[in-house]
ZADO-997243 format. One record per residue (C-alpha): residue number from 0; residue in three letters; chain; y, z, x. Coordinates in steps of 0.1 Angstrom, whole numbers. Layout:
# residues N
   pos   code   unit      c2      c3      c1
   NUM    ALA      A       Y       Z       X
...
# end
This chain:
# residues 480
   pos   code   unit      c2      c3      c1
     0    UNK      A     753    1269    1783
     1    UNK      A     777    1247    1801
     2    UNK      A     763    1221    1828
     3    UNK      A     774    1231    1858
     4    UNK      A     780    1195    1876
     5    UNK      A     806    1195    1846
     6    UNK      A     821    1226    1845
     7    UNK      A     830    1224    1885
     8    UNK      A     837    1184    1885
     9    UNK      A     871    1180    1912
    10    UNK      A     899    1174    1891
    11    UNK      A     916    1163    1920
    12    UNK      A     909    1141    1953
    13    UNK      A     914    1173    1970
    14    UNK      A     889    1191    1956
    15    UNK      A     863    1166    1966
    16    UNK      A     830    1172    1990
    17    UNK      A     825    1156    2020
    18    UNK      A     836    1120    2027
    19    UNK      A     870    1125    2038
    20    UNK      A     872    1091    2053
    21    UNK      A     865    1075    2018
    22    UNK      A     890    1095    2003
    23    UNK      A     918    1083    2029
    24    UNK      A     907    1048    2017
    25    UNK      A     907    1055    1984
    26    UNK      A     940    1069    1980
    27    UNK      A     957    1046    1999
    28    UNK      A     942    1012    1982
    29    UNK      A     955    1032    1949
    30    UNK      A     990    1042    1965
    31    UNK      A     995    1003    1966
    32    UNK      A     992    1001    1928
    33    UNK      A    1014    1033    1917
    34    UNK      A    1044    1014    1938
    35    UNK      A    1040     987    1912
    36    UNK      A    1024     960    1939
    37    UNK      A     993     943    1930
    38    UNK      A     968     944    1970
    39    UNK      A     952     917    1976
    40    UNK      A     920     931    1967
    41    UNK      A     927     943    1932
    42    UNK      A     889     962    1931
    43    UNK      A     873     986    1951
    44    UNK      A     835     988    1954
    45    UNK      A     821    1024    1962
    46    UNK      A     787    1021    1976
    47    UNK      A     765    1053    1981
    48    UNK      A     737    1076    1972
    49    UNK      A     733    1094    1942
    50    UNK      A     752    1123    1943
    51    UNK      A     779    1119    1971
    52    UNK      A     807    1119    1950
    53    UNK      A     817    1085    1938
    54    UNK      A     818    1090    1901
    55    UNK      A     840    1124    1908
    56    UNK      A     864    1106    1931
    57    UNK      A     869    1076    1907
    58    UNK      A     879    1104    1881
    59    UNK      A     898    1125    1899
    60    UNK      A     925    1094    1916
    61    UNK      A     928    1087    1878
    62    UNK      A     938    1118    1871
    63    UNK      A     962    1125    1905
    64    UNK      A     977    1098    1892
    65    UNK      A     981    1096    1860
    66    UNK      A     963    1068    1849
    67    UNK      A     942    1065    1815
    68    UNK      A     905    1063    1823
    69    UNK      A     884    1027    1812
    70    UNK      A     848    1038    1817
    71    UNK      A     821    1006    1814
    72    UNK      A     781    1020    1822
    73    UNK      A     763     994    1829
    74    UNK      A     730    1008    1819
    75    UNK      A     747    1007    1788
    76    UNK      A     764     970    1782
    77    UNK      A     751     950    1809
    78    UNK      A     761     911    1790
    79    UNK      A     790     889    1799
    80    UNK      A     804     895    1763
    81    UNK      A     806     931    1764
    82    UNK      A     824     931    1801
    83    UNK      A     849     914    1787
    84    UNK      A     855     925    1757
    85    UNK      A     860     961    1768
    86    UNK      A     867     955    1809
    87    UNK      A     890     922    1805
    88    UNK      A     910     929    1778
    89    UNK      A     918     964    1793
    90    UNK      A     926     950    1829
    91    UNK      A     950     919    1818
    92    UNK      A     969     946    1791
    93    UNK      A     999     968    1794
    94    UNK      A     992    1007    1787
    95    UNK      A    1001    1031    1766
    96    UNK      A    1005    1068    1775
    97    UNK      A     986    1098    1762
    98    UNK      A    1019    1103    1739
    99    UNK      A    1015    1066    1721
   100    UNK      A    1048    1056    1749
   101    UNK      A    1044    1020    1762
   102    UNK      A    1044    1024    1800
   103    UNK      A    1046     988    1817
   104    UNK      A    1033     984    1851
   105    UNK      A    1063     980    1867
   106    UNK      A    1070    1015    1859
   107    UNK      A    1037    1028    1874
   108    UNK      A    1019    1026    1839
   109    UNK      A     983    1024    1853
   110    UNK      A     946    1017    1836
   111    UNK      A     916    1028    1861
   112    UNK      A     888    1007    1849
   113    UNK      A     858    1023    1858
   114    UNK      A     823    1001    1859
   115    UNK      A     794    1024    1870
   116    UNK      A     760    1018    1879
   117    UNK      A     780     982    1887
   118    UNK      A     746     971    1908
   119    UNK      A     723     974    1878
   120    UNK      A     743     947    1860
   121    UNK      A     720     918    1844
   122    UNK      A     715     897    1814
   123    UNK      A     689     889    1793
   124    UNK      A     683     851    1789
   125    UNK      A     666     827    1769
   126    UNK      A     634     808    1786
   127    UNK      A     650     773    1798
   128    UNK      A     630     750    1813
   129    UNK      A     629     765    1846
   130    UNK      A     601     791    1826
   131    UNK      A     602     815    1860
   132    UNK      A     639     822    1861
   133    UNK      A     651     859    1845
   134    UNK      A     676     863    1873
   135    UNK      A     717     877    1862
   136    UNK      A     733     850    1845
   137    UNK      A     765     867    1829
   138    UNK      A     774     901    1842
   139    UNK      A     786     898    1878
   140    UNK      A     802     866    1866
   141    UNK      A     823     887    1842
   142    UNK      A     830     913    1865
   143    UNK      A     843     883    1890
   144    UNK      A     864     865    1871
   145    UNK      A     876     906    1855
   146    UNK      A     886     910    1891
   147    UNK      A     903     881    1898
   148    UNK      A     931     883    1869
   149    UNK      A     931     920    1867
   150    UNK      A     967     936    1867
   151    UNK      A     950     968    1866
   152    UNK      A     929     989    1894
   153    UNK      A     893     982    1894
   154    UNK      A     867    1007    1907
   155    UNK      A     827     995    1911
   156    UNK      A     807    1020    1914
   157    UNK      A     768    1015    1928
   158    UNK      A     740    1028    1945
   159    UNK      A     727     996    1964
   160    UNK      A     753     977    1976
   161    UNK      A     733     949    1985
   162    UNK      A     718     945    1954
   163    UNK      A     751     941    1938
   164    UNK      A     765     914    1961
   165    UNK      A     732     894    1959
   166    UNK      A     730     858    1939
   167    UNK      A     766     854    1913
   168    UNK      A     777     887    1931
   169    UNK      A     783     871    1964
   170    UNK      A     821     865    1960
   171    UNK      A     824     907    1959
   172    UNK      A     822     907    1995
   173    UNK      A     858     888    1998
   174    UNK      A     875     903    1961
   175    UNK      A     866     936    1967
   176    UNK      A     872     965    1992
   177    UNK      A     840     982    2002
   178    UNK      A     843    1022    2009
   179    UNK      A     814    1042    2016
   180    UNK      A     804    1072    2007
   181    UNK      A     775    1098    2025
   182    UNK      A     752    1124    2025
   183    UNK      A     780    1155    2021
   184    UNK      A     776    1180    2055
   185    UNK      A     755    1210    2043
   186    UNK      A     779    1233    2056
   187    UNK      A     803    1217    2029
   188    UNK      A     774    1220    2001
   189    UNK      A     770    1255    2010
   190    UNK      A     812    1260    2008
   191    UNK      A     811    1247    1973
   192    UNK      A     782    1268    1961
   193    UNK      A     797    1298    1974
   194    UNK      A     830    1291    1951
   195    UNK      A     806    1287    1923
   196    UNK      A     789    1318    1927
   197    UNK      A     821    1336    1935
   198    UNK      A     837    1323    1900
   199    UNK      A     804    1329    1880
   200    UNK      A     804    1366    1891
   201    UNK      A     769    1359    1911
   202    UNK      A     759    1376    1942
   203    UNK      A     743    1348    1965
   204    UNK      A     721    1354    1994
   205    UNK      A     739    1333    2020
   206    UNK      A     703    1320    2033
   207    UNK      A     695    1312    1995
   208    UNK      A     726    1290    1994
   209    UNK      A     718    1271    2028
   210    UNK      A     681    1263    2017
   211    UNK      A     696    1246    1985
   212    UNK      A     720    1228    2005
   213    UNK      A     694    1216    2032
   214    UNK      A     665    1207    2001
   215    UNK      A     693    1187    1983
   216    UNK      A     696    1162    2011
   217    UNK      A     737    1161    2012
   218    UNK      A     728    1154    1968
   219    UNK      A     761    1177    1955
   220    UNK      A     754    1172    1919
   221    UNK      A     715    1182    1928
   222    UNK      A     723    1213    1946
   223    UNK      A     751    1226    1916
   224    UNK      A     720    1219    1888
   225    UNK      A     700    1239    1914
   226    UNK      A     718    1266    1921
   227    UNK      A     724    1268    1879
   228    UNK      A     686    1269    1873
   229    UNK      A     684    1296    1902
   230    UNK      A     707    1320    1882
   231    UNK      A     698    1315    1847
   232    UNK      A     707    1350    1833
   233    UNK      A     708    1366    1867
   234    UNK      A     743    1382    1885
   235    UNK      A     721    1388    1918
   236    UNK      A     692    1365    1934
   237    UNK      A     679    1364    1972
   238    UNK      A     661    1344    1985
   239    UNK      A     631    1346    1969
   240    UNK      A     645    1329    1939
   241    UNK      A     643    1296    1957
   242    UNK      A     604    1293    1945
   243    UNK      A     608    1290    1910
   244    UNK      A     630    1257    1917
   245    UNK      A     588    1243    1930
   246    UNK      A     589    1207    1948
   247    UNK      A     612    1179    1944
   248    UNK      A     598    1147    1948
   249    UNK      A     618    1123    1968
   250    UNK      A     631    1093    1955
   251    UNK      A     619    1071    1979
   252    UNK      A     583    1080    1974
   253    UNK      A     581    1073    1939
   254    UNK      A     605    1044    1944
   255    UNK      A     579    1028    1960
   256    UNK      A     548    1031    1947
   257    UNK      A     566    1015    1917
   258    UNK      A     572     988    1935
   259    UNK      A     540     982    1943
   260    UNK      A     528     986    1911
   261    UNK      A     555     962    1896
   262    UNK      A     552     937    1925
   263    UNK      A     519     936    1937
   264    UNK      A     480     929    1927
   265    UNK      A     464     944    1951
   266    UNK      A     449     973    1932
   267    UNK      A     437     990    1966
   268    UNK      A     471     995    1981
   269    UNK      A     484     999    1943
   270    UNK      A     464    1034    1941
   271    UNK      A     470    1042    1977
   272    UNK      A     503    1044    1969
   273    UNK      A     506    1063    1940
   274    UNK      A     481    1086    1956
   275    UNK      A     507    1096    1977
   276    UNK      A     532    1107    1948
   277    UNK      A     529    1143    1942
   278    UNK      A     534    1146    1910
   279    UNK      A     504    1143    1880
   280    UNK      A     492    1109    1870
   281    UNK      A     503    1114    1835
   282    UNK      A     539    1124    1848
   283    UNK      A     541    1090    1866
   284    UNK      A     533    1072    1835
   285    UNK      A     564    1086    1822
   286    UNK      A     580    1065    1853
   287    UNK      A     563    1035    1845
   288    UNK      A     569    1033    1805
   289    UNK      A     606    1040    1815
   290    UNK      A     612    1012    1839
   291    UNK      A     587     990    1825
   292    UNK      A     612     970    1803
   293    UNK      A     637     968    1832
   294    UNK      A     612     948    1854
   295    UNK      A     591     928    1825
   296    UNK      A     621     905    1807
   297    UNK      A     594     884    1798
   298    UNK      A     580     896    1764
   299    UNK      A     546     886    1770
   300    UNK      A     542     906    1801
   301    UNK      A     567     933    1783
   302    UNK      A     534     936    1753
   303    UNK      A     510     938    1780
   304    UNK      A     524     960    1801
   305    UNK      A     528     991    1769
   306    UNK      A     488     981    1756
   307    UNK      A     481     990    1792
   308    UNK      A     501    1020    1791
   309    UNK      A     490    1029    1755
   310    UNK      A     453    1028    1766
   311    UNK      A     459    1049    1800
   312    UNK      A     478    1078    1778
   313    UNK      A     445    1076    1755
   314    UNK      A     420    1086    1785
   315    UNK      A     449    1117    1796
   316    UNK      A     444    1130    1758
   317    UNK      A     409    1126    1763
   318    UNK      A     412    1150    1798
   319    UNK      A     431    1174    1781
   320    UNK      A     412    1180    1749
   321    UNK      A     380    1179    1768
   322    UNK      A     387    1193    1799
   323    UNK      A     371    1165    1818
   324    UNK      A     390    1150    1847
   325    UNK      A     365    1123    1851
   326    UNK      A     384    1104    1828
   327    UNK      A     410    1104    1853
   328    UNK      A     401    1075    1872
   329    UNK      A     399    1049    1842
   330    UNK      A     433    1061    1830
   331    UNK      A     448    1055    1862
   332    UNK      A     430    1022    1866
   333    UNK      A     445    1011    1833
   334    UNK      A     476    1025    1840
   335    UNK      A     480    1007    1875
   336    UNK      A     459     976    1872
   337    UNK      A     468     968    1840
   338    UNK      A     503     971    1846
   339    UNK      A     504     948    1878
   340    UNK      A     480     921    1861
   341    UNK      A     499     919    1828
   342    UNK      A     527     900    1852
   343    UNK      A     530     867    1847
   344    UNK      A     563     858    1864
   345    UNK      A     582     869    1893
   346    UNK      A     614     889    1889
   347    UNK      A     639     903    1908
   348    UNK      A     649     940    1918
   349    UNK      A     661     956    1892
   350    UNK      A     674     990    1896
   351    UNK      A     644    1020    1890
   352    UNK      A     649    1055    1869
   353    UNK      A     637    1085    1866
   354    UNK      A     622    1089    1830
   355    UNK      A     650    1096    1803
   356    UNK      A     627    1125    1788
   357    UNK      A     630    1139    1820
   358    UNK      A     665    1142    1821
   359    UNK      A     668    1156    1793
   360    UNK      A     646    1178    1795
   361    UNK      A     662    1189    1827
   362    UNK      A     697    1197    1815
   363    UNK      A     683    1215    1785
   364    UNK      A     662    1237    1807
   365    UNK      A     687    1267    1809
   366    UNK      A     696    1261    1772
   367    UNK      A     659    1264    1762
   368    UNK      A     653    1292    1787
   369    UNK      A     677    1311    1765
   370    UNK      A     664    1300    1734
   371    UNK      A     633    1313    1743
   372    UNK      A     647    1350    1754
   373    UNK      A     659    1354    1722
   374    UNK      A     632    1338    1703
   375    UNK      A     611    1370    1724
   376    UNK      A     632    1396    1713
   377    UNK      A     634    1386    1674
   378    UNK      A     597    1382    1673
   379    UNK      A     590    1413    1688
   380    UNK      A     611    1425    1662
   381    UNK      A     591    1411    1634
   382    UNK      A     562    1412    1643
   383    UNK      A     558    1375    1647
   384    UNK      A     540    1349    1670
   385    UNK      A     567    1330    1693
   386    UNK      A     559    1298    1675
   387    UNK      A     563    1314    1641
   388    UNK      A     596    1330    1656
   389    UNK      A     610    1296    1667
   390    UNK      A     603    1272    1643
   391    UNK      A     607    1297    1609
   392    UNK      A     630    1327    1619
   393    UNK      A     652    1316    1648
   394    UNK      A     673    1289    1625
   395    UNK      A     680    1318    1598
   396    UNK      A     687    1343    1623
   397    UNK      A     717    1322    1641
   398    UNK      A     727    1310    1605
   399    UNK      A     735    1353    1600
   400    UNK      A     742    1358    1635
   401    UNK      A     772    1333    1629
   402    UNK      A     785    1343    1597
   403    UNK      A     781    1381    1593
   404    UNK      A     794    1399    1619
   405    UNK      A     781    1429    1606
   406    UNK      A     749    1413    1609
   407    UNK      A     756    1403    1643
   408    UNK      A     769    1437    1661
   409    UNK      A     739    1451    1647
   410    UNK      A     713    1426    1662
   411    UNK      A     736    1429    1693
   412    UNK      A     727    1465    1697
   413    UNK      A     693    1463    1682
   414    UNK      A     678    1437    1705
   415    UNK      A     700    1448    1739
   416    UNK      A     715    1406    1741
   417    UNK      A     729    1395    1766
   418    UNK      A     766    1377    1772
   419    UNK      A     746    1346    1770
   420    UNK      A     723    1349    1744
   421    UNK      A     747    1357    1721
   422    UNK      A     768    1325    1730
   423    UNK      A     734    1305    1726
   424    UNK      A     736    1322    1689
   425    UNK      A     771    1318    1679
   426    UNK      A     769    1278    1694
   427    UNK      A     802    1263    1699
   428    UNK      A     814    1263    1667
   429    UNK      A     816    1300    1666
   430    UNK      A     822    1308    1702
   431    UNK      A     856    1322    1690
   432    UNK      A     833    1356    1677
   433    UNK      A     821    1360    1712
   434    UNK      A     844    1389    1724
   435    UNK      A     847    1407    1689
   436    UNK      A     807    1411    1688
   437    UNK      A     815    1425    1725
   438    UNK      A     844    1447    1717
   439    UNK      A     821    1465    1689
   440    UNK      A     796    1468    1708
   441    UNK      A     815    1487    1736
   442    UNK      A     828    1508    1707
   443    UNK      A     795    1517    1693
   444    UNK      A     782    1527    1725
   445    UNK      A     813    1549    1734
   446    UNK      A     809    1567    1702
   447    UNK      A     769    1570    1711
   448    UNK      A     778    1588    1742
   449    UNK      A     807    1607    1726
   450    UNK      A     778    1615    1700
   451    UNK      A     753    1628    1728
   452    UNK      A     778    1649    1743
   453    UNK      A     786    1669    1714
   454    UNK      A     751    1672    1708
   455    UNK      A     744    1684    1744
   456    UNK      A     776    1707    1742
   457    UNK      A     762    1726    1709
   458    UNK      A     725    1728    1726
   459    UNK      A     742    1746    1755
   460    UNK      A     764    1769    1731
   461    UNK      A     730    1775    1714
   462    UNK      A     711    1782    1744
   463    UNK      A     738    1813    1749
   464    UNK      A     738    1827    1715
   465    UNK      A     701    1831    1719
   466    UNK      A     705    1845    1751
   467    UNK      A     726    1871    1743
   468    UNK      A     707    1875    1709
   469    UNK      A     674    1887    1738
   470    UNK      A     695    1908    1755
   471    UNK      A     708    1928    1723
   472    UNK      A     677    1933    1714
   473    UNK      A     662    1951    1743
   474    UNK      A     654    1987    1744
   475    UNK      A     678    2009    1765
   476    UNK      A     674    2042    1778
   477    UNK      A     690    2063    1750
   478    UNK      A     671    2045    1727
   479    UNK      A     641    2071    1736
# end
């Protein structure tokens, strides 16, 4: 199934949330380049929470104004040599159109080089003598000296400002203009998810829609991915749909508490911390393992830090085969002190996230929830346990399901699929059979009731003939 936060992404500047001020801003700093002048501050620097719209509104100016699209993640290339081989090379070169046509600048020919996550930019280093210093010694000078021979826009995209303008990044402040972006007005949220529901053919409860506006906390992209999860396979939900989404734990919480872990020794105010997380220790150890190797740089500590880890996922198999929670304490002891006494240096504040299994397993959920509807109705076809169905049957079934359509109208009819399940089936590849399998369907069950009719016509007809069958046969007066 298609994500959501993708399939409604603004196309346009328009047909962004909230934040009308930044979009002004926006717009104008870009008008400045499409009349073929280079501004005085060649970059822009959009600064705001997760969610808000930055990443949407870099996207949609590119394509309001025709520019080709330069994306750089810098979770993903975060070295000197990478910025400018991909970032440089793109902002001191003319473009080319989608069509292969050279477009020079002077003619509006535009690149939008787009560097997100810009405040999680570092390098890894070599020890020097100074053994203590692991701070950025590459990135932000490569975006710097990007900026200041660019011919084409520049959009930096971050979360924490401050963090990005901090040591080599100071210069930003003067190069760059800073727009801000915040938390989108719930009203607006609610707007947008009304459109969704309106296109998906859903019928909302308005109060449902304003309690996933006001849990989201002015996050678009988090209320879209709840509203999705909400109505999974559904074309009417209320209110009481809300509970399946459970608690969301804040980011500042568990922020925190890693923090403390990372930074600190104090092993008291370590567990008081992480106390206060409401999530299961073992979860959190997901948190730690995934931003271990963004604090650590040293490898030392780095080793350390995973033996500790290691150990403390040992004692939650223990709880879990044994059902003893006793064993609770020492894994969170190992998880927490070890982690924080495994430090051997002092580092900077690198930028925390959520564990990558997470996420994945998050934007699969609707995918799996289907996968597991129709891994129900084959095995209560067969006969079969759900594991047996999913592992053995499922991978032969879709192989049929997509390449015998005979096969597949039948199954369609036999195990009452839905619209969604069968596009779960076909996969993209073979999306194309979608509305065939739907058309014969319709057909069959046309002829079914055409069938029934008949049936129930001839049962009347039947019903006569026997009447008047009674009536011939009884005795009449002259008959004595």
């Amino acid at each position: 199934m298609e994500d959501w936060t993708e399939k409604y992404r603004p196309k346009s500047l328009d047909e962004i949330v909230g934040n009308e001020r930044a979009i002004t801003a926006l717009r104008n700093w870009a008008r400045m380049w499409k009349k073929g002048e280079i501004p005085k501050k060649r970059a822009v620097i959009l600064s705001g929470k997760p969610g808000t719209g930055k990443t949407s509104s870099a996207l949609a100016l590119a394509h309001d104004f025709g520019w080709i699209t330069i994306e750089l993640n810098a979770s993903d290339a975060r070295n000197a040599g990478t910025i400018k081989k991909v970032a440089t090379s793109g902002a001191v070169n003319e473009t080319f159109d989608d069509f292969g046509r050279f477009i020079p600048s002077s003619m509006g020919g535009r690149k939008l080089i787009v560097l997100d996550e810009a405040d999680n930019l570092y390098e890894r280093i070599e020890k020097t003598e100074k053994e203590n210093d692991f701070s950025d010694k590459g990135g932000k000078k490569a975006i710097v000296e990007t900026i200041k021979i660019t011919n084409q826009p520049i959009i930096l995209i971050v979360n924490d400002y401050y963090n990005l303008i901090k040591g080599s990044g100071a210069i930003l402040k003067q190069i760059c203009t800073l727009i801000n972006y915040y938390e989108v007005n719930t009203f607006h949220i609610v707007e947008l998810l009304k459109n969704i529901c309106k296109k998906e053919n859903i019928l909302a409860d308005l109060k449902l829609l304003q309690a996933i506006a006001d849990r989201c906390k002015g996050d678009v992209r988090s209320a879209v991915n709840d509203l999705q999860s909400i109505c999974l396979n559904r074309k009417q939900v209320d209110i009481q749909a809300l509970d399946a989404l459970g608690y969301r734990n804040r980011e500042k919480i568990i922020f925190d508490a890693l923090r403390d872990v990372f930074k600190t020794r104090n092993l008291k105010k370590i567990n008081e911390s992480t106390s206060s997380v409401d999530m299961p220790p073992e979860t959190f150890l997901l948190w730690l393992a995934e931003n271990l190797p963004r604090e650590y740089i040293d490898t030392n500590d780095l080793v350390k830090g995973y033996e500790a880890l290691s150990k403390a996922d040992l004692f939650f198999g223990r709880v879990f085969r044994r059902q003893y929670y006793g064993f609770w304490s020492y894994a969170c002891d190992m998880m927490n002190g070890g982690i924080s006494a495994a430090k051997t240096h002092n580092y900077s504040n690198p930028k925390y996230y959520s564990p990558t299994w997470m996420r994945e397993m998050g934007r699969s959920k609707s995918t799996r929830a289907l996968r597991d509807s129709t891994v129900h109705k084959i095995g209560g076809l067969c006969h079969n346990s759900h594991k047996k169905s999913r592992e053995f049957l499922l991978p032969h079934f879709k192989f049929l399901f997509q390449t015998d359509m005979t096969f597949a109208c039948k199954m369609k009819k036999r195990l009452d699929l839905s619209e969604s399940e069968i596009k779960y089936l076909l996969g993209d590849k073979y999306l194309h059979k979608l509305n065939a399998i739907l058309h014969d369907a319709e057909k069959k069950d046309e002829k079914q009731s055409e069938i029934k009719s008949i049936s129930s016509e001839d049962t009347k007809e039947n019903e006569k003939k026997e009447e008047i069958k009674q009536e011939v046969k009884q005795p009449s007066l002259f008959d004595f």
